[in-house]
N, C-alpha and C positions, 0 to 999 in steps of 0.2 A: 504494500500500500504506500509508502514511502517513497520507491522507487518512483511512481508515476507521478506523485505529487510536487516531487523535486525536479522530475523533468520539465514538467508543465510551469514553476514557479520559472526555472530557468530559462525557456521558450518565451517568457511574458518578459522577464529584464532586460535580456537578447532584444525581442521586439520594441521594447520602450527604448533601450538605448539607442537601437538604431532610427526613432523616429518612427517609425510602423506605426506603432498603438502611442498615441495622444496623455501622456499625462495629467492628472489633475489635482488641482491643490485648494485650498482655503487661500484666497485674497487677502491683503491688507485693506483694500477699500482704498485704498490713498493712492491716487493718480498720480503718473508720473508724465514728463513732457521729453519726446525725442524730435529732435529735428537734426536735417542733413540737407547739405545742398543738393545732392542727388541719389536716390534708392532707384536701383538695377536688376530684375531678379528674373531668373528663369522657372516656370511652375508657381504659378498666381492660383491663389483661391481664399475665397472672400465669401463667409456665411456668418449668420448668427448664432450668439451662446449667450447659453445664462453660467453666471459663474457665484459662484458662491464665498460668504465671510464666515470665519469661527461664527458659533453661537455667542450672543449677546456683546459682537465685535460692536466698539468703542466710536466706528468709522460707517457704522448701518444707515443711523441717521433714519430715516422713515422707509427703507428699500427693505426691510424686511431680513436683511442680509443678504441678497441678490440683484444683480445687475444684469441686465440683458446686453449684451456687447456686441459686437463684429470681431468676430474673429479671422485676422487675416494671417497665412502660411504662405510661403516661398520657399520653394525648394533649393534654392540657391541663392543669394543675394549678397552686392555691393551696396557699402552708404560713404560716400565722400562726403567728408568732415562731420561728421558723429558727433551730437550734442543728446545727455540725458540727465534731467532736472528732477530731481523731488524737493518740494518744500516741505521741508522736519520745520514749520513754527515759527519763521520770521529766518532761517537761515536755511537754503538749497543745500543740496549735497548734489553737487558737478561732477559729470564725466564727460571728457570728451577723449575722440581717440580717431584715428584715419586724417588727420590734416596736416600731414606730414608727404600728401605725395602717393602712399598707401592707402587705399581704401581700408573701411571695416569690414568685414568680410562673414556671411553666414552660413551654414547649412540647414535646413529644414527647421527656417526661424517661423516661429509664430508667435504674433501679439492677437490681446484680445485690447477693444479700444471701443470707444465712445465718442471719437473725433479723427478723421483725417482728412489733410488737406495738401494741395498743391497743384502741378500741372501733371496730367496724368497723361500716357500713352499706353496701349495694349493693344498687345499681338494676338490675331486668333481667339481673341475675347467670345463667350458664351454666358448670357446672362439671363436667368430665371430658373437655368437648369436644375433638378434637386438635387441637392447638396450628398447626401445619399451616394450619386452617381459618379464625383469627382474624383477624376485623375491625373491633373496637371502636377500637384505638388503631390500627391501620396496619399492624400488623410481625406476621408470620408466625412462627410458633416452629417449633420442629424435629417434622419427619412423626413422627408415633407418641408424643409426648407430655404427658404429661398436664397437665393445667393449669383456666383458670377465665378467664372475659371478662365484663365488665359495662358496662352503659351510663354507670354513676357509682360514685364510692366518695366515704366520706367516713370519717374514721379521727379522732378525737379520742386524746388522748397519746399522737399518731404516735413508734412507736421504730421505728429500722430500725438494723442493723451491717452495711455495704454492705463491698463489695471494687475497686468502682467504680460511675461515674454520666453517663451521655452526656444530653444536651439539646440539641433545635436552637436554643432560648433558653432564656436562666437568668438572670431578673431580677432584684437582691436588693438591695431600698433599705434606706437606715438601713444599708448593712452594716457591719461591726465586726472585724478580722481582729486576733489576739492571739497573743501567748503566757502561759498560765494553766497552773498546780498543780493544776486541777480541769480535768474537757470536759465534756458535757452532761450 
């Protein structure tokens, strides 16, 4: 009984680490801010989630402890000059990293968000499809909704206000970790 049990655990980390099966966490609730001059990605997919806070998190405020988000995945992506903000309370906590010449660099990055913005292009774009059905970047979204899949994106004065961000890698040279008055 063991023996199959231990396969099976190990078939699920195997799959998580590689990206396959989707991980999930408890939230902070507390938004953060990324911007870059330019996000580059091969394997676009853009659906909705709901994500969830510990119980009686501090950051629920009237959401019950749930947010309903966009969740977007790239299976590949560049961010030339990588800026990420949190306000901790009247003082950011700063990162930046890729403006040095080097992009920041991802594998199978996915943010869930509540805001993005920029100048968007897309290749091969498919929009209304269920989500259910995608396979540009890998990961299946939830049967019945709606959403959008492309073979490329490329977004100039990338903003996004994420709530979280998974990656099977997350390269970031030149990076710069701070505490600043100001975030992106």
């Amino acid at each position: 009984m063991a023996i199959p049990a231990c396969v099976t655990a190990g078939v699920l980390v195997t799959l998580t680490a590689q990206n396959v099966l989707a991980t999930q966490f408890a939230i902070s609730g507390m938004a953060f801010e990324v911007t870059a001059d330019r996000l580059e990605g091969s394997g676009f997919e853009q659906f909705g989630t709901l994500d969830n806070m510990i119980e009686n998190s501090p950051n629920a405020g009237d959401t019950g402890g749930q947010l309903f988000l966009i969740q977007t995945v790239v299976k590949k992506a560049s961010l030339t000059k990588l800026c990420q903000s949190v306000n901790l309370g009247g003082i950011n906590l700063l990162i930046t990293a890729g403006d040095n010449g080097t992009p920041v660099t991802a594998e199978n990055l996915s943010t869930d968000s509540d805001l993005m913005s920029g100048n968007a292009e897309f290749s091969n774009i498919e929009v209304g499809r269920d989500a259910s059905t995608y396979d540009k970047a890998g990961v299946a979204g939830p049967p019945g909704m709606f959403g959008q899949q492309a073979d490329t994106v490329a977004v100039s004065n990338f903003r996004q206000q994420n709530y979280a961000t998974t990656a099977g890698t997350f390269r970031l040279p030149n990076m710069h970790l701070s505490f600043s008055a100001n975030g992106c």
